[in-house]
C-alpha positions in Angstrom: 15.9 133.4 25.2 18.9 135.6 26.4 21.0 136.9 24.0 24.6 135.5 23.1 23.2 132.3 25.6 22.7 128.8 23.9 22.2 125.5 25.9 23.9 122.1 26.1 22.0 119.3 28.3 20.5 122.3 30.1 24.1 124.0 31.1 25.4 127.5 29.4 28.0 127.3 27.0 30.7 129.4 29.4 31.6 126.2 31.4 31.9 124.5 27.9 34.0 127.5 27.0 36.4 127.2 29.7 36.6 123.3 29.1 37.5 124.1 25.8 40.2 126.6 26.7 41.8 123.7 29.2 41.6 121.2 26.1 43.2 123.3 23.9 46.6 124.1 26.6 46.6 120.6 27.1 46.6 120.2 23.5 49.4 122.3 23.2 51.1 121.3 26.1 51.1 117.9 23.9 52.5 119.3 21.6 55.1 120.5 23.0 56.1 117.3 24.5 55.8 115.7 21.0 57.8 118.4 19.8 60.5 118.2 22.5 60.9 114.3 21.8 60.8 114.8 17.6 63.4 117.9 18.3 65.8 115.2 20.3 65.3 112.7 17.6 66.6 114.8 14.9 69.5 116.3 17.3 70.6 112.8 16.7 70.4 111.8 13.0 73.3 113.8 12.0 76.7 114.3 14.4 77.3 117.8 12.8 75.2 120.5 14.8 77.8 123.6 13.7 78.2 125.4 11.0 80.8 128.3 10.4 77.6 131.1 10.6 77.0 129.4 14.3 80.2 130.3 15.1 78.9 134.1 14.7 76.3 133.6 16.7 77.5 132.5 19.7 80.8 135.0 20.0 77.7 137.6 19.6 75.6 136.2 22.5 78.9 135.2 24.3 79.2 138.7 23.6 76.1 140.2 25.0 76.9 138.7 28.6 79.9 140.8 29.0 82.5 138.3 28.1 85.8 139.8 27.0 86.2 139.6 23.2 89.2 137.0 23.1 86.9 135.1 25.8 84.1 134.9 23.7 86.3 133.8 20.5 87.6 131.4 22.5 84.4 130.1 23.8 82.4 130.3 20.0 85.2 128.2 19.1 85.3 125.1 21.4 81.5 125.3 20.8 81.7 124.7 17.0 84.5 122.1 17.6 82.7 119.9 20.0 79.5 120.4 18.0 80.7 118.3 15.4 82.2 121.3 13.0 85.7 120.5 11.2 88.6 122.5 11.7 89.0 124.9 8.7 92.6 124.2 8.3 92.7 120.3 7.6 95.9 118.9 10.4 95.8 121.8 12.2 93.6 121.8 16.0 90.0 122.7 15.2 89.9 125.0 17.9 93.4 127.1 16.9 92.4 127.0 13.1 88.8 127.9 13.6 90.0 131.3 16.0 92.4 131.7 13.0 90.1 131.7 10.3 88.0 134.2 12.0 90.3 136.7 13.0 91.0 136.9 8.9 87.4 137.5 8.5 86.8 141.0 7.1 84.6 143.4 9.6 82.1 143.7 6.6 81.6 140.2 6.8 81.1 140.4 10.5 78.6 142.8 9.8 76.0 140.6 8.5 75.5 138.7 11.6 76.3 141.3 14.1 73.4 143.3 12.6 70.9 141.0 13.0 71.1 140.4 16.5 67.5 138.1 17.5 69.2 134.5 17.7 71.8 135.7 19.8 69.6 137.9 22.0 67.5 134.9 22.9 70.7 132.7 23.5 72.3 135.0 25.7 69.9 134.0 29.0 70.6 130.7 28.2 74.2 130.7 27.3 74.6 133.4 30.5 72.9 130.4 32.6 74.4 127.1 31.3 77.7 127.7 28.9 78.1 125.8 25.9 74.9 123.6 26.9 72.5 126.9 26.8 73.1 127.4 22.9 71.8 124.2 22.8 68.7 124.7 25.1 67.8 128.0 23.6 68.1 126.5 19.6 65.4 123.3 21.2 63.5 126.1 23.2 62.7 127.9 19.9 62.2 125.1 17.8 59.8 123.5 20.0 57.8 126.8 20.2 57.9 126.9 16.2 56.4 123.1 16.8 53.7 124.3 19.6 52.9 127.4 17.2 52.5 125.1 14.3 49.9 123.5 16.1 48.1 125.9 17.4 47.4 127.7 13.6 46.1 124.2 12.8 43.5 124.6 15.8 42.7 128.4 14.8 41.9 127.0 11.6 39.5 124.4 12.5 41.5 121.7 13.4 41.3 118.7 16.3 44.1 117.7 18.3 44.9 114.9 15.8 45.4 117.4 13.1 47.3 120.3 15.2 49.4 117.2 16.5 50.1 116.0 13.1 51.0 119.4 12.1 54.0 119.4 15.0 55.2 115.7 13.7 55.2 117.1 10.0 57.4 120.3 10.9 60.2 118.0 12.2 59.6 115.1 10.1 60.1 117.0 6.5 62.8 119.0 6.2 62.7 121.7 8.1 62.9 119.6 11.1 66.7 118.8 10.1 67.0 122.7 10.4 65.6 123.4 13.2 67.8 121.0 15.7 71.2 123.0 13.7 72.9 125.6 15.7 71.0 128.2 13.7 68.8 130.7 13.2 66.4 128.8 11.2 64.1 127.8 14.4 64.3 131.4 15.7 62.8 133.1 12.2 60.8 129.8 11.9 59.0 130.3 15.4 58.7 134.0 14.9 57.2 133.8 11.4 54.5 131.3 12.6 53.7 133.5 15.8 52.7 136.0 12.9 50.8 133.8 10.8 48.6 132.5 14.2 47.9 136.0 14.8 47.2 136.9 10.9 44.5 133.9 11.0 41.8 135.2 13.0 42.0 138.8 11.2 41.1 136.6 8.2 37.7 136.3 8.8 35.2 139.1 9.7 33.9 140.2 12.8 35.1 140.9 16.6 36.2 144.2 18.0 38.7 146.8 17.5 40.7 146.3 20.1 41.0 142.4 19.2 41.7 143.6 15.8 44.9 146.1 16.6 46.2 143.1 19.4 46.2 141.1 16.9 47.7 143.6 14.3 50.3 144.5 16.3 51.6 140.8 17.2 51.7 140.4 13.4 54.3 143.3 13.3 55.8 142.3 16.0 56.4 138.9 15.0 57.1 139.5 11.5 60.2 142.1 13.1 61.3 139.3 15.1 61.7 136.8 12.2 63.6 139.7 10.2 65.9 141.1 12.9 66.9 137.0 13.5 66.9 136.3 9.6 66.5 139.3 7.3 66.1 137.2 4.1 63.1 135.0 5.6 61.2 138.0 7.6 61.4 140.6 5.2 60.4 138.9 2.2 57.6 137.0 4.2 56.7 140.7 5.4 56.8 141.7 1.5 55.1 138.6 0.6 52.0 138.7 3.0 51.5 142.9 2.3 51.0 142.0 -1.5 49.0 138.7 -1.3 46.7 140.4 1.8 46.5 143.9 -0.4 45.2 142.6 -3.1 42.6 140.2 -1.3 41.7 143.2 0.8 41.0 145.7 -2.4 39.1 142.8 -4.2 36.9 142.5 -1.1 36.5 146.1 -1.0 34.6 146.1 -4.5 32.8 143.5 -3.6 31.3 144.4 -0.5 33.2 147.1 1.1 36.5 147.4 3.7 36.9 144.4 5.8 38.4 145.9 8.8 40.4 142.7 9.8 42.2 142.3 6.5 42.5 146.3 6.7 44.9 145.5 9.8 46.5 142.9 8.4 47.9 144.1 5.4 49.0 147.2 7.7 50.6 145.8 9.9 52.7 143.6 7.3 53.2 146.3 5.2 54.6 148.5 8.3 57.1 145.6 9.2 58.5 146.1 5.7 58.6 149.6 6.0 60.1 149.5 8.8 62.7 147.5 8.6 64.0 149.3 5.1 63.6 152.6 7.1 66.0 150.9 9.5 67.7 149.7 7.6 69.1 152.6 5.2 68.9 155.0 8.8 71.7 152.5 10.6 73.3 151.0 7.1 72.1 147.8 8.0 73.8 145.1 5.4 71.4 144.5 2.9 70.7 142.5 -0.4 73.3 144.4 -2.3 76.3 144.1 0.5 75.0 140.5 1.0 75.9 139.6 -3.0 78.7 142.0 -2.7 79.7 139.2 0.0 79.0 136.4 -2.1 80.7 137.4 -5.5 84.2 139.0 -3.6 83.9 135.4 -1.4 83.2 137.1 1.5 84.8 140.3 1.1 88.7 138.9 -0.2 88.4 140.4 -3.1 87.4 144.2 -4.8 84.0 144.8 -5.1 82.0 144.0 -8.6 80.7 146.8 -10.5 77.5 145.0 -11.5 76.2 142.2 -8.5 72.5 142.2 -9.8 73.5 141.5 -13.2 75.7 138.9 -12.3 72.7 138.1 -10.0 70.5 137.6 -13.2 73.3 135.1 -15.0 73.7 133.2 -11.9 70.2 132.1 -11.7 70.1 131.6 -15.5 72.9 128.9 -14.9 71.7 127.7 -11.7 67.6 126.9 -12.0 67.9 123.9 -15.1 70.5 122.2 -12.6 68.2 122.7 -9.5 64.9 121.8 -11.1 66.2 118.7 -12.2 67.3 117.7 -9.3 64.3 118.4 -7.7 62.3 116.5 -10.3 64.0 113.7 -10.9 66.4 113.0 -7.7 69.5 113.9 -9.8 68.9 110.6 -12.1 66.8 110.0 -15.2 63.6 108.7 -14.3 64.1 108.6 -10.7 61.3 111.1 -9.1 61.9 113.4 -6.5 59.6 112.0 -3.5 60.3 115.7 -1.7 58.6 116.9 -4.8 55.7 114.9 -4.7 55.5 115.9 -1.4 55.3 119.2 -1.8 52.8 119.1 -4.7 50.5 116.9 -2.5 50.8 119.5 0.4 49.9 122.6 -1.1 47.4 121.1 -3.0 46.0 119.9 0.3 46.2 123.2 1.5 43.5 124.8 -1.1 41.6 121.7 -0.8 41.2 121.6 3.0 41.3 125.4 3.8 38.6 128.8 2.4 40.6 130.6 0.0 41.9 133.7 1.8 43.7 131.2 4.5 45.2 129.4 2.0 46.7 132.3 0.2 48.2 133.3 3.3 50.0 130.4 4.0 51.0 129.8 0.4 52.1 133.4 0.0 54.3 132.9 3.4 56.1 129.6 1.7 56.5 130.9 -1.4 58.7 133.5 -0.1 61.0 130.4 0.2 61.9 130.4 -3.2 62.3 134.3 -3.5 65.1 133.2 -0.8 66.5 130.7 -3.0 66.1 133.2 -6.4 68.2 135.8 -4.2 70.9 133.3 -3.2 71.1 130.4 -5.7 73.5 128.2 -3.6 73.2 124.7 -4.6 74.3 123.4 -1.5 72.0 125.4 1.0 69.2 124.9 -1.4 66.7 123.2 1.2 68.2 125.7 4.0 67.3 128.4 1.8 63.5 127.3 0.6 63.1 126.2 4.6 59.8 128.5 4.7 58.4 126.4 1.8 57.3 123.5 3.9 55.1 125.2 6.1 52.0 125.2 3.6 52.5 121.3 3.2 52.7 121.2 7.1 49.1 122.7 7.3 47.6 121.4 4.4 48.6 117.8 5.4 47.9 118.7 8.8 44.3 120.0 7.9 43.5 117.3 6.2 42.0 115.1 8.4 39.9 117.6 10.0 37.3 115.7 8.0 38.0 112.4 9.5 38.2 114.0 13.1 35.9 115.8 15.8 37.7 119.0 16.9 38.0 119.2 20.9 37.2 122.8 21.1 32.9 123.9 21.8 31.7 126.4 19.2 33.0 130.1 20.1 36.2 128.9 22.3 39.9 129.8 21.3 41.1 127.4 18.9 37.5 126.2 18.3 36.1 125.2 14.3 34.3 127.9 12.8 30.9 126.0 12.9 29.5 128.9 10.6 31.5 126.8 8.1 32.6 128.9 4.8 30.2 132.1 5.9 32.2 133.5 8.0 35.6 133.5 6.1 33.3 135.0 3.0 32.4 138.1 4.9 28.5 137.0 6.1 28.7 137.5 9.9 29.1 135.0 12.1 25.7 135.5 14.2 23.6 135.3 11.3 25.3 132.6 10.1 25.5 130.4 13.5 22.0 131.3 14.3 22.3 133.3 17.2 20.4 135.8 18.8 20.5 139.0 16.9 18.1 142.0 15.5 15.5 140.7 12.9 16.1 136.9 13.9 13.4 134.5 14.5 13.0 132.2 17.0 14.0 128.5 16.2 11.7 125.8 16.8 11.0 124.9 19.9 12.2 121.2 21.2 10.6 119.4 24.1 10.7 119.8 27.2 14.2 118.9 29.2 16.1 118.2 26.0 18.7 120.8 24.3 19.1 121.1 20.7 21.7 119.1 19.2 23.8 121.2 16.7 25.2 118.4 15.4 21.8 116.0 14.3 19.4 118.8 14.3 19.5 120.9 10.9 16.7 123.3 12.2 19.4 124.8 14.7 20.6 127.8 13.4 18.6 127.7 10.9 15.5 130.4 9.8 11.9 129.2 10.0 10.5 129.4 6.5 7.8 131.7 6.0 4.3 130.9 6.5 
């Protein structure tokens, strides 16, 4: 039999491959559409779609086109205004009081957003193109790719279209979806920070080349940059999350049975992205978390400096975390539990349940960088803004779920396909002697008569050894 060539009904498996490609961009081409009608939908449960940090965002992409600096205050703030935004001085015109309170922003405080420029470098095109209606495009355009993105790890994890589907209604369903359809950057960092967990997935498990391997490696880095450069809090501590979580699974594999090359990469190329961006960071005097509770304890710079912010840091959480988790537990009344929080509990539960262990720790690592957010700016009232990233484990686990009850589209070997070596593969064994194909020292299966194909699915002797005699 030739190597790396198995039969189906007589055919090879490379037009099955390529059937399996178009199944799996159609997949995600309905996913997209799903996303794009789910995005609407949530556009319209709430009139309010700005918030006094949007207003940043678009003078700085305004900004970016060429537009004059008065033009581009004037244009930031009809935007807020007619986006449902009150005016900051009650009885005065929205769009007078809002240039007002901006121009009595300190340039510290402008700082923050001016120095982390990847929301308003995508909204520029789009704002350039269509005005006000292109910050609008460009904030569904992201949040529909974070939908398409969520769908597609589902699929590189084993999934079937129901699942990866499911996994795009579930990101705009829970909470984040609210999020994501706000003038924000929350579906910029989102999309970026799923971009990098796709790519981390296959690196997971052992096998494939070195050039696959440092593709892969470096869209982790650059997706992890992306999602730091558009939201420092939620990229960098994912980046710092996923080195120390990945690090330690790649040293524990080491004793076991030697480097894995994959999770080698991986941890590099998160640990690079956090390197890189503190390198940057104290090279340009990029804001960071010290001017950012500076910011917070002065409100926003009006008043002198505190000698101690991380101290105050400390006492703020002390006072803040009883107040939180009850609310979280009990919905803010006695005896009244927190649905959210049952939610939550079932999804990352369903995330070690449905997934091998090392892709569920990646995943749970990346959302519990959500309440290291939340621990760095305990703000009651941008609590679920803040733990945003939290979501995404329940979105997969859910998600992943019913890849038991369901038939993945994808044939054996094709992107996005179920790993039909099962838990072998992700455990280090390789993947040919654990599929059964052709490779030094195997034996030949049995043989099956004539004009039939084995069926991988009903037949346990394929990929299986012949006993001894």
């Amino acid at each position: 039999m030739l190597r790396n060539q198995t039969y189906d009904g007589g055919r090879s498996t490379a037009p099955a491959a390529r059937r399996a490609r178009v199944r799996l961009v159609l997949g995600l081409l309905a996913a997209a559409a799903l996303g794009s009608l789910l995005w609407w939908g949530r556009w319209e449960t709430a009139p309010r779609h700005a918030y006094p940090d949007t207003y940043w965002y678009a003078r700085q992409a305004v900004t970016m086109t060429g537009t004059p600096p008065a033009e581009a205050d004037r244009f930031a703030a009809r935007l807020v205004c007619r986006q449902g935004m009150p005016s900051p001085r009650p009885g005065v015109s929205c769009v007078t009081a809002t240039r007002g309170w901006a121009a009595d922003m300190p340039p510290r405080y402008q700082r923050i957003f001016t120095t982390r420029p990847g929301y308003s470098l995508t909204l520029a095109p789009f704002v350039l193109a269509f005005g006000e209606r292109g910050m609008v495009l460009a904030t569904a355009a992201l949040a529909v790719l974070a939908g398409v993105l969520a769908a597609l790890a589902v699929r590189l994890l084993g999934g079937g279209l129901l699942s990866s589907l499911t996994a795009t209604t579930l990101l705009f369903l829970l909470p984040t979806g609210f999020w994501l359809s706000r003038l924000l950057a929350e579906a910029g960092a989102t999309a970026f920070a799923l971009a990098a967990l796709c790519a981390a997935v296959p690196l997971l498990r052992p096998g494939g080349t070195t050039r696959g391997r440092l593709l892969l490696g470096g869209t982790v880095l650059a997706g992890l940059l992306a999602s730091t450069v558009t939201r420092p809090a939620t990229g960098l501590l994912l980046s710092g999350a996923l080195t120390a979580a990945i690090g330690v699974l790649t040293l524990a594999r080491r004793r076991r049975a030697g480097w894995e090359p994959g999770l080698v990469v991986l941890t590099a190329a998160c640990g690079v992205a956090t390197a890189l961006w503190l390198g940057l960071s104290a090279a340009l005097d990029i804001p960071g978390a010290a001017e950012t509770l500076q910011d917070k304890f002065t409100v926003h710079f009006t008043r002198p400096d505190v000698p101690d912010p991380w101290p105050r840091l400390v006492e703020l959480n002390r006072e803040f975390w009883p107040a939180q988790l009850n609310g979280w537990w009990n919905g803010g009344a006695p005896l009244a539990a927190s649905p959210l929080l049952a939610l939550l509990l079932i999804g990352f539960a369903a995330l070690f349940r449905a997934l091998p262990g090392r892709a569920a720790l990646l995943f749970a690592a990346a959302g519990a960088t959500g309440l290291l957010t939340l621990v760095a700016h305990p703000k009651q009232s941008e609590a679920d803004r803040l733990v945003l990233v939290i979501w995404l484990p329940v979105v997969i686990g859910l998600a992943m779920l019913l890849r038991g009850t369901t038939r993945a589209d994808p044939a054996p070997g094709a992107p996005g396909a179920p790993d039909r070596v099962g838990a072998a593969s992700w455990a280090g064994e390789p993947a040919d002697r654990a599929s059964g194909t052709d490779h030094p020292g195997a034996r030949t299966p049995p043989a099956h008569p004539r004009g039939t194909a084995p069926d991988p699915c009903s037949d346990p002797t394929v990929g299986a050894r012949r006993p001894p005699a």
